[in-house]
ROBA-417030 format. One record per residue (C-alpha): z, y, x. Coordinates in steps of 0.5 Angstrom, whole numbers. Last residue first. Layout:
{c3 Z	c2 Y	c1 X} $
...
//
This chain:
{c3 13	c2 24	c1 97} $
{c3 16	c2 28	c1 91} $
{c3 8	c2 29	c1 90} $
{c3 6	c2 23	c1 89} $
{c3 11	c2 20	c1 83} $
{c3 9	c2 27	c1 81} $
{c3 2	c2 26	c1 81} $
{c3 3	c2 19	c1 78} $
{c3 7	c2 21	c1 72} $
{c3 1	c2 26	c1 70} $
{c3 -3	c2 20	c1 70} $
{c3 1	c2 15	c1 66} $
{c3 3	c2 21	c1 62} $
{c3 -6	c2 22	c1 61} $
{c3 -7	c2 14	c1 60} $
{c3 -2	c2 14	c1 54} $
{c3 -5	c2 20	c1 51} $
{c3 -12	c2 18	c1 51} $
{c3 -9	c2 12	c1 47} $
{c3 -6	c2 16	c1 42} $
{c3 -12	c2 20	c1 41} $
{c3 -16	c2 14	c1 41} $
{c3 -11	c2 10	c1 36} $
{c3 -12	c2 17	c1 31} $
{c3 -19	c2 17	c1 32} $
{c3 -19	c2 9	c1 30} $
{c3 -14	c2 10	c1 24} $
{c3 -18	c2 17	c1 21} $
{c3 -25	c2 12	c1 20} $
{c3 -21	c2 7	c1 17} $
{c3 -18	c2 12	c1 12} $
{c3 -25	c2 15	c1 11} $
{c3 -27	c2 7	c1 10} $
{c3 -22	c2 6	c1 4} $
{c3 -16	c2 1	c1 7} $
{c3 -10	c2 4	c1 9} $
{c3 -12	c2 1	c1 16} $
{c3 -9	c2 -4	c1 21} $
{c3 -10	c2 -9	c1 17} $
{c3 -3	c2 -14	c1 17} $
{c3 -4	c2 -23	c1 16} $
{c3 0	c2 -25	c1 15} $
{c3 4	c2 -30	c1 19} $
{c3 10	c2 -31	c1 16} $
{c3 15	c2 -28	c1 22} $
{c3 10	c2 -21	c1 23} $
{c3 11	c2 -20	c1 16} $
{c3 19	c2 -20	c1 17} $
{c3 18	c2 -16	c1 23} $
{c3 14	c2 -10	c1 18} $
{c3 18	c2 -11	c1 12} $
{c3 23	c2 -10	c1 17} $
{c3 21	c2 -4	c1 20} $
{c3 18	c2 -1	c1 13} $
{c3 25	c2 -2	c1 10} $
{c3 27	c2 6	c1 10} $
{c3 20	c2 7	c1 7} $
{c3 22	c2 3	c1 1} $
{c3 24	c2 9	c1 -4} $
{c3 25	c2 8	c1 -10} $
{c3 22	c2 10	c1 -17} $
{c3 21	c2 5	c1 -23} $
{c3 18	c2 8	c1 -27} $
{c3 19	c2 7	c1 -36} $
{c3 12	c2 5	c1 -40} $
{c3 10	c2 9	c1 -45} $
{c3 3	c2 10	c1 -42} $
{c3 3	c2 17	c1 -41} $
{c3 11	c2 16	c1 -38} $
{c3 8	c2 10	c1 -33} $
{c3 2	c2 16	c1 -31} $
{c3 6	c2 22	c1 -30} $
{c3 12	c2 18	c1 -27} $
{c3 7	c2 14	c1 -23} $
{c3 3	c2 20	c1 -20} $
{c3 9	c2 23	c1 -18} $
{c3 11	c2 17	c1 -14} $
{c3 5	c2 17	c1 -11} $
{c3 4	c2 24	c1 -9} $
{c3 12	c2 25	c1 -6} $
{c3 10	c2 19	c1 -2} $
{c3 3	c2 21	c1 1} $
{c3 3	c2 14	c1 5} $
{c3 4	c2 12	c1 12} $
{c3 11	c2 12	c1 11} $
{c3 9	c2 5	c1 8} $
{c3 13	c2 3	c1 2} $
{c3 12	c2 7	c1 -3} $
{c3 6	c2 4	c1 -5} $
{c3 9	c2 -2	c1 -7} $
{c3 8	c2 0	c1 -14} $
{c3 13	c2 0	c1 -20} $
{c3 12	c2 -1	c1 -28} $
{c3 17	c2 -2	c1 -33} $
{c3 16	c2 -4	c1 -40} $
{c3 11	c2 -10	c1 -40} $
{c3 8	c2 -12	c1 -46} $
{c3 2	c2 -15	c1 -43} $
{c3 -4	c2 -10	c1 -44} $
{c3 2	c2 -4	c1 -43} $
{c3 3	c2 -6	c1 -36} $
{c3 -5	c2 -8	c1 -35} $
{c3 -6	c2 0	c1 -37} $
{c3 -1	c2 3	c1 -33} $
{c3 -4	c2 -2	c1 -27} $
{c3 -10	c2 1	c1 -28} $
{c3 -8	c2 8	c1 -28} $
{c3 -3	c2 6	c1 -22} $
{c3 -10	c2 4	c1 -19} $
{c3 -15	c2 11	c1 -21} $
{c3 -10	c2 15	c1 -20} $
{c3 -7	c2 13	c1 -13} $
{c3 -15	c2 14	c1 -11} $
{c3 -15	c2 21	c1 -13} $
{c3 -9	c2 23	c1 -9} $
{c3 -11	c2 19	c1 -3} $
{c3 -18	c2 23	c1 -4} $
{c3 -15	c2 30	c1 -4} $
{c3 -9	c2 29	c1 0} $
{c3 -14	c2 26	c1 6} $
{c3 -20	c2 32	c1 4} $
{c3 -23	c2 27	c1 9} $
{c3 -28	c2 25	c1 4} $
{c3 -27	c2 28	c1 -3} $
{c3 -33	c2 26	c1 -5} $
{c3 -31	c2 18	c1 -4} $
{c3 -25	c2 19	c1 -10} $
{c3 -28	c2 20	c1 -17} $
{c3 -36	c2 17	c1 -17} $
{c3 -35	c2 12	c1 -11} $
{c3 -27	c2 10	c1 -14} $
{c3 -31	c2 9	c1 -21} $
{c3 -36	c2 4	c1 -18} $
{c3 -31	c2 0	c1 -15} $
{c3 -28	c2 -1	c1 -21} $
{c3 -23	c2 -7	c1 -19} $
{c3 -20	c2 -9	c1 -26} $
{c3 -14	c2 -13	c1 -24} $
{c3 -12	c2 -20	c1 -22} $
{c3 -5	c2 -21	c1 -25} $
{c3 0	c2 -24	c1 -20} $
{c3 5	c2 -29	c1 -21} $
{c3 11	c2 -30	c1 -17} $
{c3 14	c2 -35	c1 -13} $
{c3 16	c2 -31	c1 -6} $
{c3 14	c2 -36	c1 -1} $
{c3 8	c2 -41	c1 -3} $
{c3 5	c2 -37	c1 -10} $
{c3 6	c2 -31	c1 -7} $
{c3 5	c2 -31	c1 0} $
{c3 -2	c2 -34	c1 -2} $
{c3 -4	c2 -29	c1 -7} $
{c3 -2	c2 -23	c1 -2} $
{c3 -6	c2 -26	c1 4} $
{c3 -12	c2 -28	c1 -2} $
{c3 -12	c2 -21	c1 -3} $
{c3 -12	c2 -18	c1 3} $
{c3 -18	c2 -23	c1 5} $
{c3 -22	c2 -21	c1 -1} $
{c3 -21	c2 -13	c1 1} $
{c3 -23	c2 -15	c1 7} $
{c3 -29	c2 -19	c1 6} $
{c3 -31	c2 -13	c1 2} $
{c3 -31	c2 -7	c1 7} $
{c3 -27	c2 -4	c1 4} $
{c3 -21	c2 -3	c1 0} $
{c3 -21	c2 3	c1 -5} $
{c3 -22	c2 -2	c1 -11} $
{c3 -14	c2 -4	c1 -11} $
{c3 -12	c2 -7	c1 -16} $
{c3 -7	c2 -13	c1 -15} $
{c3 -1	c2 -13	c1 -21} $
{c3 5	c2 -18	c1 -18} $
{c3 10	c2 -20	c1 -23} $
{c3 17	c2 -18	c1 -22} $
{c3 23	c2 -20	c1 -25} $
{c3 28	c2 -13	c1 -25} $
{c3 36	c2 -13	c1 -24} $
{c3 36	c2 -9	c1 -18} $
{c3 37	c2 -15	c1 -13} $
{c3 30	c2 -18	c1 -16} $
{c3 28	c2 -11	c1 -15} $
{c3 31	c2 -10	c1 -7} $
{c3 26	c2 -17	c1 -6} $
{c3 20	c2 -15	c1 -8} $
{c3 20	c2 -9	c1 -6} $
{c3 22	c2 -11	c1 1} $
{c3 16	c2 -16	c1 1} $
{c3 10	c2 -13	c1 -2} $
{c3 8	c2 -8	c1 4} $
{c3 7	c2 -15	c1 8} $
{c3 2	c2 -18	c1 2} $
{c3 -3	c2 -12	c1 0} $
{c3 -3	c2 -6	c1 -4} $
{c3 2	c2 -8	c1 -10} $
{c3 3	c2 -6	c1 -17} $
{c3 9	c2 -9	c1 -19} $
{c3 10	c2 -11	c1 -26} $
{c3 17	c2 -10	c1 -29} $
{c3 20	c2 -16	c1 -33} $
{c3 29	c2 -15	c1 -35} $
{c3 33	c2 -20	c1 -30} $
{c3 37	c2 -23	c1 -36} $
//
C-alpha cells in the first residue's frame, strides 16, 4: 500500500517529475499550495490555477489550498532585499513551515517539496530547512534530488502547455531575472560582434 506523503509544490511544471519519482518510490502524493512569495497577484493566481488544473485533469491528485500569509513574507522575507540567500532562506521557511504545519494538521507522515527541482534554487538550504522543519513537526522528509530531471520536466511542461514564469516568483527575484536576461542578451550582441571583426579581419 503507497504510504500518503504531502508534496509541498511551487508551481505546476516543477511538480511534474516529484510526482512521478514518489509514485514510482512507494509514496501517494497530495499537493499542498502555499506560496506567499509570488507577486504580483495575478500571477500568483495564475500559477495556482495552472497547477490545480493539471492536477485534476492529467495527474489526479488533490491539492490542499494552504494559508498564503503575505503579510508575514512583507514582515520576515522583504527586508532581506537582494541579500538572495538571506531572502530565499527566509522565505522556504515560512512556506515548508506551513506546509509542516497543514502535513501534521491532516495526519500525513511524510512531507517533500518540489523545491528541489529547479537548479535555480538554493538546493542545500531547502533541504536543510525541510529536514529541520518535517523533523520539529514529527514528520519524516522526504529528500531527493530532482535537479537532474529539471530538463524533462522542462519539455514535458512545454508539451502540456502550461503555462511557465520565467521568474521564482517574489519581485526581488523578478527583478535579478530581467538584469540576468540583459546581461545574457548584451552578451550575445558582443560575440556576434566580435565574430564579425574576425570574419572581416580574415579577409
Amino acid at each position: 500500500m503507497a504510504t500518503p506523503l504531502l508534496l509541498h509544490a511551487c508551481c505546476g511544471p516543477c511538480s511534474l517529475e516529484p510526482l512521478r519519482l514518489l509514485k514510482e518510490d512507494g509514496f501517494a502524493p497530495t499537493i499542498c499550495w502555499t506560496n506567499p512569495n509570488i507577486q504580483p497577484v495575478a500571477e500568483h493566481d495564475l500559477r495556482l490555477r495552472t497547477l490545480q488544473t493539471w492536477a485534476q485533469d492529467v495527474a489526479h491528485v488533490p491539492v490542499v489550498v494552504a494559508g498564503d500569509d503575505r503579510a508575514a513574507w512583507e514582515r520576515g522575507v522583504a527586508p532581506a532585499a537582494f541579500d538572495r540567500e538571506r531572502r530565499c532562506r527566509a522565505c522556504y521557511a515560512l512556506r515548508l513551515a506551513e506546509a509542516c504545519r497543514v502535513a501534521k494538521d491532516l495526519g500525513f507522515g511524510h512531507i517533500s517539496t518540489t523545491l528541489a527541482v529547479s537548479p535555480y534554487q538554493l538546493f542545500d538550504v531547502c533541504c536543510e530547512l525541510l529536514v529541520s522543519l518535517a523533523r520539529a513537526n514529527g514528520l519524516e522528509p522526504v529528500v531527493r534530488d530532482y535537479r537532474p530531471y529539471y530538463p524533462q520536466a522542462t519539455r514535458e511542461s512545454r508539451e502540456l502547455g502550461m503555462y511557465r514564469q520565467n521568474y521564482c516568483g517574489c519581485r526581488f527575484s523578478a527583478a535579478e531575472a530581467t538584469i540576468e536576461r540583459h546581461e545574457a542578451r548584451d552578451a550575445r550582441k558582443r560575440a556576434k560582434r566580435e565574430k564579425a571583426r574576425q570574419r572581416h579581419a580574415n579577409g
